[in-house]
Structure formats: structure tokens, C-alpha cells
Biotite code that builds the C-alpha atoms (Angstrom):
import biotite.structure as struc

atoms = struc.array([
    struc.Atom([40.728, 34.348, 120.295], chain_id="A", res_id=1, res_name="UNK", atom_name="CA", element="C"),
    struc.Atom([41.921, 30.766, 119.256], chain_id="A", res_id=2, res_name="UNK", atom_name="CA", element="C"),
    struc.Atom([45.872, 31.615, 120.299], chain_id="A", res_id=3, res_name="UNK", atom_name="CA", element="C"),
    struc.Atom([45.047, 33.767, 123.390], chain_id="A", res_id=4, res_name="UNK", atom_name="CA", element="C"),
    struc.Atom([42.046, 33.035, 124.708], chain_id="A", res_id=5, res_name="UNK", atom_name="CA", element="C"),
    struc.Atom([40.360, 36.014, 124.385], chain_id="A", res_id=6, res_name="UNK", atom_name="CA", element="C"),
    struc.Atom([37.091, 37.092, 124.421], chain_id="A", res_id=7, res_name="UNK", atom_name="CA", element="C"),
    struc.Atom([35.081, 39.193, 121.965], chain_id="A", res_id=8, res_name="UNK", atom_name="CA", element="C"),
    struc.Atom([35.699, 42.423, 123.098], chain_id="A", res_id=9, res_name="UNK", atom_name="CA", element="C"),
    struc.Atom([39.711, 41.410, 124.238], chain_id="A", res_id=10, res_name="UNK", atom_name="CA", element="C"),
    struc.Atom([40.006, 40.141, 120.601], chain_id="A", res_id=11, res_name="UNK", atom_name="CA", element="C"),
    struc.Atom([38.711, 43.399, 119.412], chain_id="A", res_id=12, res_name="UNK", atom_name="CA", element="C"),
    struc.Atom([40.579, 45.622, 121.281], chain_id="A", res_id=13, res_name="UNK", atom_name="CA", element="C"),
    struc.Atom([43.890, 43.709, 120.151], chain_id="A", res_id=14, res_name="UNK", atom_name="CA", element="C"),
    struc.Atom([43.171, 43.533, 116.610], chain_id="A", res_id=15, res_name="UNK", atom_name="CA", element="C"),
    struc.Atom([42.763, 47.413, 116.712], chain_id="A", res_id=16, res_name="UNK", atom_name="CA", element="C"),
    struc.Atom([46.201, 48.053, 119.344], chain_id="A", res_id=17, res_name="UNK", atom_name="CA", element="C"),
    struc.Atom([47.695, 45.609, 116.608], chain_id="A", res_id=18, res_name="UNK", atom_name="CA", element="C"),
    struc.Atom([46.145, 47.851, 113.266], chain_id="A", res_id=19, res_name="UNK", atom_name="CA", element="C"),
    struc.Atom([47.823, 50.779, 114.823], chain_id="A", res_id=20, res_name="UNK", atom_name="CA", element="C"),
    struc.Atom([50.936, 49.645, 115.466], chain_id="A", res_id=21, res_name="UNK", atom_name="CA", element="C"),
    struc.Atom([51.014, 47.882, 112.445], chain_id="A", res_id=22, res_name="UNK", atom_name="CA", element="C"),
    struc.Atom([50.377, 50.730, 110.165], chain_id="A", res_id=23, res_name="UNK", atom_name="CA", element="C"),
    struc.Atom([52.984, 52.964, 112.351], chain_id="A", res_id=24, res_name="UNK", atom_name="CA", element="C"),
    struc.Atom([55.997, 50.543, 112.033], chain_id="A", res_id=25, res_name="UNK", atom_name="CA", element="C"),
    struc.Atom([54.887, 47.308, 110.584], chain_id="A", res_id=26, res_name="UNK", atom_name="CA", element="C"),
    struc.Atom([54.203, 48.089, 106.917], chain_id="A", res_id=27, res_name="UNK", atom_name="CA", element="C"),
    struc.Atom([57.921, 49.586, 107.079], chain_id="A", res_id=28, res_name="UNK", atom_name="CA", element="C"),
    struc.Atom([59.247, 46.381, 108.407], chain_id="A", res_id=29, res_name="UNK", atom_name="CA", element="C"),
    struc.Atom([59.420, 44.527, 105.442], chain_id="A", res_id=30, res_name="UNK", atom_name="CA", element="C"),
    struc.Atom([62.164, 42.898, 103.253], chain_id="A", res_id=31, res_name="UNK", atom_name="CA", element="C"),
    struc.Atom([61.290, 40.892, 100.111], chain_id="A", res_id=32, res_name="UNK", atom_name="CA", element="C"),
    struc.Atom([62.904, 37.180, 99.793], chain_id="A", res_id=33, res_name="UNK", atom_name="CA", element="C"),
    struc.Atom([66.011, 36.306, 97.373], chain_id="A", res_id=34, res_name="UNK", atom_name="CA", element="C"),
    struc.Atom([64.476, 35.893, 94.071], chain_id="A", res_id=35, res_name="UNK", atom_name="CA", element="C"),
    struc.Atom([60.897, 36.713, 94.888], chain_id="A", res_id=36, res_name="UNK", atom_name="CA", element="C"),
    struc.Atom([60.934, 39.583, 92.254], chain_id="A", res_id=37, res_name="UNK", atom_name="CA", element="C"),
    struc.Atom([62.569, 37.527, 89.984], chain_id="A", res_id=38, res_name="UNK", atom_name="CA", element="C"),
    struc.Atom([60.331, 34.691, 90.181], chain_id="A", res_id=39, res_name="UNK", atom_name="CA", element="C"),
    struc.Atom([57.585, 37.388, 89.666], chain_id="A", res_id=40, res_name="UNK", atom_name="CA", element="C"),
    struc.Atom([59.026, 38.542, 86.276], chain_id="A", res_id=41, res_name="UNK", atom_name="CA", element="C"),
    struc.Atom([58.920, 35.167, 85.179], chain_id="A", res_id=42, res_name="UNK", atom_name="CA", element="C"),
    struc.Atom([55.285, 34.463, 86.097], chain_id="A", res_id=43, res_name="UNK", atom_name="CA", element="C"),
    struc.Atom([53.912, 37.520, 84.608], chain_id="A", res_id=44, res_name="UNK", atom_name="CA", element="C"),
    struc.Atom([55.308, 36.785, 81.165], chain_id="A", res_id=45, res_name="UNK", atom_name="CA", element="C"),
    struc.Atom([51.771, 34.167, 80.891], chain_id="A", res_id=46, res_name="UNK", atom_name="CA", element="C"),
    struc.Atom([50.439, 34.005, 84.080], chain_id="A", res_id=47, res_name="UNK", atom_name="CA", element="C"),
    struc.Atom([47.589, 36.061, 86.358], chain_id="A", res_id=48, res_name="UNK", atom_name="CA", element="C"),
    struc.Atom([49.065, 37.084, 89.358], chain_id="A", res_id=49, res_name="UNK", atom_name="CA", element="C"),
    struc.Atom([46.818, 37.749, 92.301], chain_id="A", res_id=50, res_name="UNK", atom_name="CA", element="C"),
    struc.Atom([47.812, 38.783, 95.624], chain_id="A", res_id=51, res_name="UNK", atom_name="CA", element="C"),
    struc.Atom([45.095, 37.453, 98.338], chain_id="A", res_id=52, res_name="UNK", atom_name="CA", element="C"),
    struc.Atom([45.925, 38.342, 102.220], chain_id="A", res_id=53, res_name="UNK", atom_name="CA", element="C"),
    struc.Atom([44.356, 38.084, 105.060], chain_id="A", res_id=54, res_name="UNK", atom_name="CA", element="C"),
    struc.Atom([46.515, 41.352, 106.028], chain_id="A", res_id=55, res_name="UNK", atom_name="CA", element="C"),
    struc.Atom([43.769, 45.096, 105.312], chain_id="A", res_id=56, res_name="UNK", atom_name="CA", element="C"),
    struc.Atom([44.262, 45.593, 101.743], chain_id="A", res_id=57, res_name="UNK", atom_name="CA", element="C"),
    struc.Atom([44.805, 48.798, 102.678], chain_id="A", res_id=58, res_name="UNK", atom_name="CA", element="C"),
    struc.Atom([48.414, 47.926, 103.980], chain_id="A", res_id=59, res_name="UNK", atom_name="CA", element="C"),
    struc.Atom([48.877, 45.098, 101.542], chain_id="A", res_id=60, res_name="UNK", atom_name="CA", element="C"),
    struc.Atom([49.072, 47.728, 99.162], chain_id="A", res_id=61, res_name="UNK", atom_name="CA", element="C"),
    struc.Atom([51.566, 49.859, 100.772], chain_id="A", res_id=62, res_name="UNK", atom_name="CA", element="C"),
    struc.Atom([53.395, 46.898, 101.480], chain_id="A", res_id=63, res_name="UNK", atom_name="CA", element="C"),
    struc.Atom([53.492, 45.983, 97.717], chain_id="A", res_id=64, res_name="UNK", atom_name="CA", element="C"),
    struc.Atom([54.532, 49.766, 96.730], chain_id="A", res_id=65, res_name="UNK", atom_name="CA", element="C"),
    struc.Atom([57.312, 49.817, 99.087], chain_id="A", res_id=66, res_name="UNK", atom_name="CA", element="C"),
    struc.Atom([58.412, 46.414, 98.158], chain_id="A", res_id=67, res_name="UNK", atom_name="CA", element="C"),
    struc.Atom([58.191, 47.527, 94.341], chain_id="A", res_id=68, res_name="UNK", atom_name="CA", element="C"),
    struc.Atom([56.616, 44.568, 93.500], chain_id="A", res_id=69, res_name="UNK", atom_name="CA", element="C"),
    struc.Atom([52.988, 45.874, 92.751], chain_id="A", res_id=70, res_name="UNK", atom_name="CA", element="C"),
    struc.Atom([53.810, 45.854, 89.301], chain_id="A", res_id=71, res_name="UNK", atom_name="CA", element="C"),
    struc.Atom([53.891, 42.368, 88.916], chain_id="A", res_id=72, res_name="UNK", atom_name="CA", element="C"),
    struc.Atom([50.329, 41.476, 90.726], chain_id="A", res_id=73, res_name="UNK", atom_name="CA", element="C"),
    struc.Atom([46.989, 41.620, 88.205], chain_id="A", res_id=74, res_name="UNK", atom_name="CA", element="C"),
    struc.Atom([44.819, 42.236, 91.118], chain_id="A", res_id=75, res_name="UNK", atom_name="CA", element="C"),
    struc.Atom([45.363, 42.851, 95.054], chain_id="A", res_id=76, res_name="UNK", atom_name="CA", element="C"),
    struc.Atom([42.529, 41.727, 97.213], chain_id="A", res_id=77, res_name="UNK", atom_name="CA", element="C"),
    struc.Atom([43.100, 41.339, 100.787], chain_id="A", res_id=78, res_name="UNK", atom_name="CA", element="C"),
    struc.Atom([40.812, 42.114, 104.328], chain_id="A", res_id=79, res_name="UNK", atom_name="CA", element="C"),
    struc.Atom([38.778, 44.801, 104.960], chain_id="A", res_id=80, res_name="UNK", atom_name="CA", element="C"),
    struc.Atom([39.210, 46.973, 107.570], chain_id="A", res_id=81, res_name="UNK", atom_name="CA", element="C"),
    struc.Atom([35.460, 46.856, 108.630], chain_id="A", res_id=82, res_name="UNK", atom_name="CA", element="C"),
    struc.Atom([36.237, 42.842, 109.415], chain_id="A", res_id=83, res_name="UNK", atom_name="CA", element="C"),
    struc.Atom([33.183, 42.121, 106.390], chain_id="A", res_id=84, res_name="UNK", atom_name="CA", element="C"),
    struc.Atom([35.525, 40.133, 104.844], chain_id="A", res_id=85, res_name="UNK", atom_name="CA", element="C"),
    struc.Atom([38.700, 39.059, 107.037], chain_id="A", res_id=86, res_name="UNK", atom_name="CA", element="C"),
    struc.Atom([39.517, 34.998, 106.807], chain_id="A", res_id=87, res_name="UNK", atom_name="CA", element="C"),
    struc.Atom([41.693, 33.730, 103.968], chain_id="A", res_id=88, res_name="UNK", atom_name="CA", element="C"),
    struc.Atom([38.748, 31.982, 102.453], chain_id="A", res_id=89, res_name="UNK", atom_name="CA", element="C"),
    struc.Atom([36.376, 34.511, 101.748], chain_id="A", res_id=90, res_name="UNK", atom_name="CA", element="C"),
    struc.Atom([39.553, 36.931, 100.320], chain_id="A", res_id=91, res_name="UNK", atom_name="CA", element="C"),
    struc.Atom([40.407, 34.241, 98.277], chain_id="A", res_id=92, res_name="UNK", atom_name="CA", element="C"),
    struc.Atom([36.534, 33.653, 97.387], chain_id="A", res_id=93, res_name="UNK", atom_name="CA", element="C"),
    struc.Atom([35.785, 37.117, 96.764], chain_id="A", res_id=94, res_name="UNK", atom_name="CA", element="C"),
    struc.Atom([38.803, 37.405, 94.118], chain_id="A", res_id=95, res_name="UNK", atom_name="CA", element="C"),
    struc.Atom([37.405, 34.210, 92.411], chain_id="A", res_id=96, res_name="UNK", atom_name="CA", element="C"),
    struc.Atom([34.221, 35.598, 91.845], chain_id="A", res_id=97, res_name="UNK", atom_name="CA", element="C"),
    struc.Atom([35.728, 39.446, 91.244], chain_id="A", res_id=98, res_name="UNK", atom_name="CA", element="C"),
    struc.Atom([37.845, 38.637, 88.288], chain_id="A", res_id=99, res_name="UNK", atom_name="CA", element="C"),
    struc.Atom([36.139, 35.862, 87.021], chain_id="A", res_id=100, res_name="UNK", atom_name="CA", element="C"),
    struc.Atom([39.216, 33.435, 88.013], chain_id="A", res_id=101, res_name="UNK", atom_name="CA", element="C"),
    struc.Atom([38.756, 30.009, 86.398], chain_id="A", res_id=102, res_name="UNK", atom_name="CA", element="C"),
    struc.Atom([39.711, 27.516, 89.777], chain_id="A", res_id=103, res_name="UNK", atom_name="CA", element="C"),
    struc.Atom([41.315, 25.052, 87.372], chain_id="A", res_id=104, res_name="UNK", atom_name="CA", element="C"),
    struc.Atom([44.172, 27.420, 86.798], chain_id="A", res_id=105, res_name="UNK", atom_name="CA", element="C"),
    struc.Atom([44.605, 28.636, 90.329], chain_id="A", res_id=106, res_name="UNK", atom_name="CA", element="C"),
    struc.Atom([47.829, 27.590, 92.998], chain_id="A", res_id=107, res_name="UNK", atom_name="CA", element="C"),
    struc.Atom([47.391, 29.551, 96.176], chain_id="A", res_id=108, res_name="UNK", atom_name="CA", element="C"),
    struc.Atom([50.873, 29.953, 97.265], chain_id="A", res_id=109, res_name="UNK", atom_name="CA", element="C"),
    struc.Atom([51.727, 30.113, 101.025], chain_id="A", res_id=110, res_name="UNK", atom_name="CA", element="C"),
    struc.Atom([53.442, 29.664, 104.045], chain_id="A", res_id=111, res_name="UNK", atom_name="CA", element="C"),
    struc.Atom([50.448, 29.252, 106.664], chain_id="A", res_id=112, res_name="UNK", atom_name="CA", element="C"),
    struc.Atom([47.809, 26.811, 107.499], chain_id="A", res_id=113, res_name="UNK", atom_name="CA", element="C"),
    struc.Atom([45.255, 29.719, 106.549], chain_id="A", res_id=114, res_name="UNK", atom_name="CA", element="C"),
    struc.Atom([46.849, 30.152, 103.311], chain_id="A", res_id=115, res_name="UNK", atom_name="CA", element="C"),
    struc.Atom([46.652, 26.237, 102.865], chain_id="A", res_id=116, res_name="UNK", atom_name="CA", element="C"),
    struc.Atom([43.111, 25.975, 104.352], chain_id="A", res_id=117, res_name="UNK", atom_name="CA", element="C"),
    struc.Atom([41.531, 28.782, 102.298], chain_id="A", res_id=118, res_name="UNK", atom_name="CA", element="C"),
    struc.Atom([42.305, 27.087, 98.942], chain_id="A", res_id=119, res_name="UNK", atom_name="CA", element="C"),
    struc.Atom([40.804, 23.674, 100.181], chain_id="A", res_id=120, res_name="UNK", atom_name="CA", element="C"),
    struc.Atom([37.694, 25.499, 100.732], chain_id="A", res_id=121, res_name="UNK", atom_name="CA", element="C"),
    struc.Atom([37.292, 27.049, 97.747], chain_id="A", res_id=122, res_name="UNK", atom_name="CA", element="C"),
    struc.Atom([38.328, 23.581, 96.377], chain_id="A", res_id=123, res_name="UNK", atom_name="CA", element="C"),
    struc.Atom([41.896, 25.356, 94.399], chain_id="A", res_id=124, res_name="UNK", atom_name="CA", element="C"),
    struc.Atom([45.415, 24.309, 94.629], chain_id="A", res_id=125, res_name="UNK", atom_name="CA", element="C"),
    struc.Atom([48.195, 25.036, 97.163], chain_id="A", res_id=126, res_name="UNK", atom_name="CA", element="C"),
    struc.Atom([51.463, 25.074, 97.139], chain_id="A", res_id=127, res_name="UNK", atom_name="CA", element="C"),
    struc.Atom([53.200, 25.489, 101.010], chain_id="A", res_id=128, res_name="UNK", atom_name="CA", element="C"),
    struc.Atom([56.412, 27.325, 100.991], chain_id="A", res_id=129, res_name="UNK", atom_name="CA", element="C"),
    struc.Atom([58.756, 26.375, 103.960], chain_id="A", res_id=130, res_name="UNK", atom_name="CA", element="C"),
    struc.Atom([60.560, 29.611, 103.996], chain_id="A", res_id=131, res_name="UNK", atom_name="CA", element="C"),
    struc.Atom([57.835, 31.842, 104.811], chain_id="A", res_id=132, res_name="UNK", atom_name="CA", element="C"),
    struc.Atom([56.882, 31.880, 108.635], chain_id="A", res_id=133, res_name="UNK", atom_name="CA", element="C"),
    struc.Atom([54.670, 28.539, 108.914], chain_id="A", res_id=134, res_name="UNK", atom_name="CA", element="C"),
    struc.Atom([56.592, 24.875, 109.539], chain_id="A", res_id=135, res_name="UNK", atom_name="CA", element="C"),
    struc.Atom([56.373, 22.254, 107.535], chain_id="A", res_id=136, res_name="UNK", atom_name="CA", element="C"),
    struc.Atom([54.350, 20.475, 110.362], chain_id="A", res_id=137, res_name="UNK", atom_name="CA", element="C"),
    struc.Atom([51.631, 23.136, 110.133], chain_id="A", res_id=138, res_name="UNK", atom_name="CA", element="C"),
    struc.Atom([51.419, 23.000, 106.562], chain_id="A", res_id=139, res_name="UNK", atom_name="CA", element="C"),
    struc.Atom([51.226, 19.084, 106.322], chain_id="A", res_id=140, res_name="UNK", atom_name="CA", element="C"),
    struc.Atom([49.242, 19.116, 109.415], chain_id="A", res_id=141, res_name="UNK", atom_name="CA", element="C"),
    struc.Atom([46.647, 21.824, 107.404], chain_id="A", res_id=142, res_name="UNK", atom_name="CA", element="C"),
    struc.Atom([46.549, 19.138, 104.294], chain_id="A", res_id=143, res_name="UNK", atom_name="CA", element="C"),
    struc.Atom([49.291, 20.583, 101.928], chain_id="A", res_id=144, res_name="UNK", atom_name="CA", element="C"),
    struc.Atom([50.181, 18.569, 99.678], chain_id="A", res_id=145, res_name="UNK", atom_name="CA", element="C"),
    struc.Atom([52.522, 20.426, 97.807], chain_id="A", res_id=146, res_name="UNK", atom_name="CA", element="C"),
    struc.Atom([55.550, 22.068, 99.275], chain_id="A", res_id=147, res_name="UNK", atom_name="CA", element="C"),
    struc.Atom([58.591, 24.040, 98.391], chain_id="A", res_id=148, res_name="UNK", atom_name="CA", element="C"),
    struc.Atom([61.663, 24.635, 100.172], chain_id="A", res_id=149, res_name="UNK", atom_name="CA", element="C"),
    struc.Atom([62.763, 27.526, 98.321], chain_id="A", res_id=150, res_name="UNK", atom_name="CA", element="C"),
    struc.Atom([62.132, 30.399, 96.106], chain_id="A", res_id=151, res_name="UNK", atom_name="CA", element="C"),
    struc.Atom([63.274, 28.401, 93.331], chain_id="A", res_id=152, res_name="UNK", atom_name="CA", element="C"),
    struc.Atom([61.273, 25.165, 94.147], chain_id="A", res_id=153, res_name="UNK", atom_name="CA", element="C"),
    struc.Atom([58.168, 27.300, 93.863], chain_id="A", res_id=154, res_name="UNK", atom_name="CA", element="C"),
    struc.Atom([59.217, 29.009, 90.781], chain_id="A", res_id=155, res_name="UNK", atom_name="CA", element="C"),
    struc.Atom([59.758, 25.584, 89.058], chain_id="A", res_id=156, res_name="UNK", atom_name="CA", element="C"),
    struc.Atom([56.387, 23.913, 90.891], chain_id="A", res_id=157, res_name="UNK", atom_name="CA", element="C"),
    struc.Atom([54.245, 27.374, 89.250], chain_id="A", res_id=158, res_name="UNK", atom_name="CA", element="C"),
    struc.Atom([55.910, 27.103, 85.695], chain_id="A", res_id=159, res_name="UNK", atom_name="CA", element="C"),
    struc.Atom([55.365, 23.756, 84.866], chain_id="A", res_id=160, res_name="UNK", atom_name="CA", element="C"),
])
């Protein structure tokens, strides 16, 4: 609705044309960046891992399967496919409050102003990662204040 200017019912009717497209080709469409899992490995050794989309968590877990990198994730939370719980903020909300996660300890790691946005409202760290799909202009413009250019700046922001 905010992109295209659509109205209820057009906004409805292309989130659904998009859902079934997405779980026909999309989740297959996928390729993991260089040193993601490796990054991962690292993290888990004494760190929670939670994965919090705004994507169905139905396909976010797919997409983590086929990506192999479910293993490394504590908990998956993502959207729900009856739109009860869709923005970034109330995924990232709802796995606060499901698992008990102390905010203190939390970086929300992303690459769009949602990402960026959700963790200022549940008053949590972000880091912005500029090679993801966002641009450095949305994330600044969005209020990051921490960003990484790389897999490897992000690895070495989360471990310290």
C-alpha cells in the first residue's frame, strides 16, 4: 500500500498472488552469503541465535532447511500467514516475550529499514548490513547507527 498505492483489497490480493508465487519458486531462489554459515558457527559457540522475519514462518523455515543453516538458529519466529502478526516489530516483540530474551543482550541484524525500525521499537540494538538488499541511505535514513559492510564486519561487530 505505501510503495504502490494500493488499496485494501489491491494490497490483499497482491500479498496473496505474491504468497503463491513465492512458495512455488521463491523459497527455491535462494543462495546463502560468503561466510554467513561460518559466521553462524562462530556465534553459536556462546550466543542465542534467533531468526525474526517479516517473511511467513512457514517459508522462513523452508528457507532455513534448504539453506542448511537451521541448525545454527535457537528459535525461528517470523509472520503468520493469517497477517495476526506480520510487521518486523511485533515478530521481533513476540520472540522477546516467547523465549524470555533479555533486550540488553539483543543486536537485530539487518539489511532493511524494517529490520532497523523494529529494534528501535522494541528499544534493542541494530546492526545494518550493507550487503543485504537495503542502501546505506535507507538504513541511516531509518536511524542505524551501526553498520557493516561485510560478512566479516558483522561477525567482528556481534563477537565483541
Amino acid at each position: 500500500m505505501k510503495h504502490y498505492g494500493f488499496s485494501e483489497e489491491q494490497a490483499h490480493i497482491a500479498l496473496e498472488k505474491y504468497r503463491e508465487l513465492f512458495a512455488k519458486e521463491g523459497i527455491y531462489r535462494l543462495s546463502v552469503y560468503p561466510g554467513i554459515e561460518a559466521m553462524l558457527q562462530k556465534l553459536k559457540k556462546d550466543k542465542t541465535i534467533v531468526l525474526a522475519t517479516s517473511k511467513p514462518i512457514l517459508y522462513a523455515k523452508e528457507i532455513m532447511e534448504r539453506a542448511g543453516l537451521s541448525c545454527y538458529f535457537d528459535y525461528l519466529e517470523g509472520a503468520t500467514m493469517d497477517e495476526s502478526r506480520t510487521e518486523k516489530k511485533d515478530v521481533i516483540r513476540y520472540a522477546i516475550e516467547t523465549y524470555n530474551l533479555d533486550k540488553k543482550d539483543i543486536i537485530m541484524v539487518g539489511d532493511r529499514e524494517n529490520d532497523i525500525k523494529g529494534a528501535q521499537e522494541n528499544g534493542i540494538e541494530a546492526l545494518g548490513v550493507l550487503y543485504g538488499y537495503g542502501s546505506r541511505e535507507e538504513l541511516i535514513n531509518a536511524g542505524c547507527k551501526n553498520l557493516a559492510k561485510t560478512v566479516e564486519e558483522a561477525e567482528k561487530f556481534l563477537l565483541s
